[in-house]
N, C-alpha and C positions, 0 to 999 in steps of 0.2 A: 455836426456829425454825432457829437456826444450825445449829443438831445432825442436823435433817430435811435439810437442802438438803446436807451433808456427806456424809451417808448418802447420800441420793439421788444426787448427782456420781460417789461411790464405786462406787455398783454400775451407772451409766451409760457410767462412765468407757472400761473395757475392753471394751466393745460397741464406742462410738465409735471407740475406737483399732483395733478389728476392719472395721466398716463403712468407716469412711473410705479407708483404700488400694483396698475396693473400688469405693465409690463415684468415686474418683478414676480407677481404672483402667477404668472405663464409659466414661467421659469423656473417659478420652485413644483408646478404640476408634472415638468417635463422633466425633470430630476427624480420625482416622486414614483410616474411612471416608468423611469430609466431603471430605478434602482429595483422597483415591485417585479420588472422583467428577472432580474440577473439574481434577485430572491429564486423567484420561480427557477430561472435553471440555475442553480444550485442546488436548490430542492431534488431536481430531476437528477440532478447527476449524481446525488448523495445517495439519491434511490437504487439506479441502475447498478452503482456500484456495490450499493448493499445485498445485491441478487433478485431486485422487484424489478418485474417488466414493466416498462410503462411505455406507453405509445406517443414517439416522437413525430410530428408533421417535418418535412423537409426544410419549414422556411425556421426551422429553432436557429439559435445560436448556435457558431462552431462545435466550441467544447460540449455542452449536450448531446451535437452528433456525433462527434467522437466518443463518448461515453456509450451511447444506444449500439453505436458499431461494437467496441467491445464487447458490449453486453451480446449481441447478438452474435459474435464471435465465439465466446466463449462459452454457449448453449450449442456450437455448431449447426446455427441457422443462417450459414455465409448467401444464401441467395438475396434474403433480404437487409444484405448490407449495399447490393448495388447501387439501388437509389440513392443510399445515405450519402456513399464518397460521391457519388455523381453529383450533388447539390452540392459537397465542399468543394468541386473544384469549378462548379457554376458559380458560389460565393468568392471565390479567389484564396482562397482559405487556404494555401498550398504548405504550412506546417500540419495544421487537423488532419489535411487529406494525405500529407506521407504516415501521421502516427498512424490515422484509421489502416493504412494498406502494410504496414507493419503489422497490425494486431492480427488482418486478415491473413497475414504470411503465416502468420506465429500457429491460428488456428489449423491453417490446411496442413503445417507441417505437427504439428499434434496427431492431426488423423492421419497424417503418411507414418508416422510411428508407430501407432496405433494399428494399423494394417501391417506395417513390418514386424510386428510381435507377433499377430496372428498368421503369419506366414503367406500372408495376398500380394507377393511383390507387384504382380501388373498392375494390382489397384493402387498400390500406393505411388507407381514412377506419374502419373498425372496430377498426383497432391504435389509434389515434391515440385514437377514442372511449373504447377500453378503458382506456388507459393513463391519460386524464382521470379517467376515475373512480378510477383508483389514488392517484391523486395526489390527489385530494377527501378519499379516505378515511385518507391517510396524515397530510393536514393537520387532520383530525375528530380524531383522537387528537393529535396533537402539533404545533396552532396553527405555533409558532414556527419550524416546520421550514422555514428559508428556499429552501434545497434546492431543499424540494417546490413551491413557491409558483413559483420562479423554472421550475421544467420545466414547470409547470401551465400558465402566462403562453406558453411557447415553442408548446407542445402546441394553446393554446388558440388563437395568432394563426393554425395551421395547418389545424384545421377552423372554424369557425365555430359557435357553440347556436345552431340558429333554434327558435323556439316551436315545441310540437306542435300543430296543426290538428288540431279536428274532423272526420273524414271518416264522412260515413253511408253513399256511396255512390259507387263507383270515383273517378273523379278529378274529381268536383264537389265545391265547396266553396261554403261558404253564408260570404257575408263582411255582416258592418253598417259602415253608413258610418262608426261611431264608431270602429272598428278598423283603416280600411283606414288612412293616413293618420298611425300612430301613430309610425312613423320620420322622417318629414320635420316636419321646425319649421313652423309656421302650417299654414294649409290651404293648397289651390290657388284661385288667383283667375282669373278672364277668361271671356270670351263661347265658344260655340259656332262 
């Protein structure tokens, strides 16, 4: 048996010593290329951050998209951030995609401020609505983001959620006594 595994090692032997520097040298390409990617988005991120636009394709790395979202946040060009969280949350990427939809809150509630200075209240209660749901869906993915919880609280004392009503027919509303009544403690008491 000694004699089989000797032979066999033997004529193995100078393959492996063949394969192996090349198997090695795959490896150090696939690192080489690993590393020249995350060069490059660094690069881009260092960019976006510095205030240079640069044009991200959807399949970049998380952080790059996150950064372009920003970026495009923060010039208030929120429509084409849609694509961007859409491809984080196609990537699984669900920490990128609550910051990106953080920054997107942060930006639409800038412009609802920005409207309530210049005195546009109607324009501004749809930023304010929007940016809510940003903030919903930033804490849906990532609970503990206290960030988001504390803008959500800010955002929230500045419109108010009223219930959605039933409406059948323009501005009549069909109310039951057991509904009307539901914000004030006890009933109302006293004569006619």
């Amino acid at each position: 048996m000694r004699d089989a595994v000797r032979r066999l090692w033997g004529r193995l032997r100078p393959r492996l010593l063949l394969a192996l520097p090349v198997l090695l040298g795959l490896a150090a390409a696939g690192f080489g290329v690993s590393a020249w990617r995350a060069d490059a988005a660094n690069r881009g991120i260092a960019a976006l951050e510095g205030g240079t636009d640069l044009d991200v394709g959807i399949g970049a790395p998380a952080p790059l998209l996150l950064a372009r979202i920003g970026y495009l946040a923060g010039h208030g060009r929120l429509e084409e951030t849609e694509p961007l969280v859409a491809a984080l949350d196609r990537a699984g990427a669900a920490d990128a995609a609550s910051r990106a939809r953080y920054r997107i809150a942060n930006a639409r509630m800038r412009d609802a401020f920005g409207l309530l200075t210049r005195g546009a209240l109607d324009k501004a209660g749809p930023q304010v609505t929007l940016a809510r749901q940003d903030y919903r869906r930033a804490l849906r993915d990532r609970p503990d983001f206290w960030d988001a919880k504390f803008n959500l609280d800010v955002a929230s004392r500045l419109i108010r959620d009223f219930p959605e009503f039933d409406r059948a027919s323009g501005d009549e509303m069909r109310a039951e006594p057991k509904q009307i009544w539901t914000d004030i403690p006890g009933q109302p008491r006293g004569g006619p």
